[in-house]
C-alpha positions as CSV (number, residue, x, y, z in Angstrom):
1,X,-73.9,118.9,90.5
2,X,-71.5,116.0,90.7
3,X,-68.5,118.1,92.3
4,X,-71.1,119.5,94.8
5,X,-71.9,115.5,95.8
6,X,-67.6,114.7,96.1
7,X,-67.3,117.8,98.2
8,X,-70.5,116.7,100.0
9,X,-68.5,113.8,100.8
10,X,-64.9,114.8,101.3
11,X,-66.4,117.5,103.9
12,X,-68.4,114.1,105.6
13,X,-65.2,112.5,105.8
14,X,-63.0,115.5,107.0
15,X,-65.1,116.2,109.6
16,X,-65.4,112.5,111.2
17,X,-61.4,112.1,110.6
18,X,-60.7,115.5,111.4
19,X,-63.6,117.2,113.3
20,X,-65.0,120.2,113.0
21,X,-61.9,122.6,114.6
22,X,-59.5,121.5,111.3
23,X,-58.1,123.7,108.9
24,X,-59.4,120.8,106.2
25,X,-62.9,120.9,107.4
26,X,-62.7,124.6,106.5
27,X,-61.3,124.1,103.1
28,X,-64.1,122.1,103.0
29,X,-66.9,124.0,103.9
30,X,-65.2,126.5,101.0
31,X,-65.1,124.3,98.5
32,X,-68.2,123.0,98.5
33,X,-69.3,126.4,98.7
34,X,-67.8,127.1,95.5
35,X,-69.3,124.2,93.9
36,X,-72.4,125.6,94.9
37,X,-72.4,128.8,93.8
38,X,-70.9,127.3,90.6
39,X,-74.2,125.5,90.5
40,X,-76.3,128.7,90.8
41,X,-77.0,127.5,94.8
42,X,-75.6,131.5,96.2
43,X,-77.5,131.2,99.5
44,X,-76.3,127.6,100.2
45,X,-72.6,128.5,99.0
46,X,-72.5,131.8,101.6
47,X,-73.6,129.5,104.1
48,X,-71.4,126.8,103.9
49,X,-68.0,129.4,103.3
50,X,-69.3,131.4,106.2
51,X,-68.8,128.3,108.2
52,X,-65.5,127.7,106.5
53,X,-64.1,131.1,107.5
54,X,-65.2,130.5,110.7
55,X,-63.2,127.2,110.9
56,X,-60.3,128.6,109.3
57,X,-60.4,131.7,111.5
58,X,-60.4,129.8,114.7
59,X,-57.8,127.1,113.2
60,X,-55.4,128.8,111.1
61,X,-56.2,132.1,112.0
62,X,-56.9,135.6,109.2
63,X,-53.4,136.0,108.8
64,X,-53.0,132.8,106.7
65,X,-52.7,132.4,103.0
66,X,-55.6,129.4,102.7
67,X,-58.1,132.2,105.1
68,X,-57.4,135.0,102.8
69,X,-57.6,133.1,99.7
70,X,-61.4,131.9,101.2
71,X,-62.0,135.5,102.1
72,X,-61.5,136.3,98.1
73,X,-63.3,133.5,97.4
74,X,-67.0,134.5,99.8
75,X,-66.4,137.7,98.6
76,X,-67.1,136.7,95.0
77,X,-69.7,135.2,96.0
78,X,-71.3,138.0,98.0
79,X,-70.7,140.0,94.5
80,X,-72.7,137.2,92.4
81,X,-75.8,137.8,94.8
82,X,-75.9,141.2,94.5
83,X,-74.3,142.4,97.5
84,X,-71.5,143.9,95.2
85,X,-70.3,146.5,97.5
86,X,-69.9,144.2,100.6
87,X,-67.8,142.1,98.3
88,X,-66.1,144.1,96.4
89,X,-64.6,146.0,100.0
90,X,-63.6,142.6,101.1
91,X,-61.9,141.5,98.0
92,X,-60.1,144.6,98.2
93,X,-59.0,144.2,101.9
94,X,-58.3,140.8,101.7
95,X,-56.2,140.7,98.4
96,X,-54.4,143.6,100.6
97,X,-53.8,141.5,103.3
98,X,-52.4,138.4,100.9
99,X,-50.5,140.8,99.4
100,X,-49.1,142.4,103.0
101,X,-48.4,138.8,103.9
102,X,-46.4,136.7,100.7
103,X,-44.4,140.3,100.9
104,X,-43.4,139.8,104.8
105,X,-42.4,136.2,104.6
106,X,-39.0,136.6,103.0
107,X,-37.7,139.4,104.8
108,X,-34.5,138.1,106.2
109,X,-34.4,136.1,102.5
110,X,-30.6,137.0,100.8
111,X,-32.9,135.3,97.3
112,X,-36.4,135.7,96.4
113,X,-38.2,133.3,94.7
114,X,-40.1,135.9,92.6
115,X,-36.8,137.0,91.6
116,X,-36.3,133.7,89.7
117,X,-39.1,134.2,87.5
């Protein structure tokens, strides 16, 4: 309940610094989602990360690691409310398209980070 009430308030102040059209009043929106789900609150948490996807889609755009990673967040979300096959197909497409991503941004790379683990 408390993290809901900071993310309550981080969103407030996002979205008067920032306005609505910023990739951190998305983030936002998906956070407190989270919170919410966390706190058993599913319909208010698909709500609010709808709206963040929406910000992030129109800011940042789906090919972006922070979209994708709130795509694999709603989706586990959609699974916890019982609409496991809806999520479950858009886990799977967007932990595809993270994947597609982190493996194109290197490609003219002569060392990969991953290499150094």
């Amino acid at each position: 309940t408390e993290a809901i009430v900071e993310y309550e308030n981080a969103l407030k102040s996002w979205k008067q610094q920032h306005g609505m059209q910023h990739p951190l009043t998305g983030w936002g929106y998906l956070l407190l989602g989270k919170a919410l789900a966390a706190n058993g609150q599913l319909q208010d948490a698909l709500v609010n990360m709808r709206q963040g996807l929406t910000v992030l889609d129109e800011t940042t755009g789906p090919q972006n690691p922070k979209y994708l990673a709130g795509e694999i967040a709603y989706a586990t979300v959609l699974e916890q409310s019982g609409m496991r096959v809806e999520g479950l197909q858009l886990k799977s497409e967007a932990e595809r398209s993270l994947a597609t991503l982190i493996g194109h941004q290197c490609m003219d790379c002569t060392v990969s980070v991953a290499a150094l683990r």
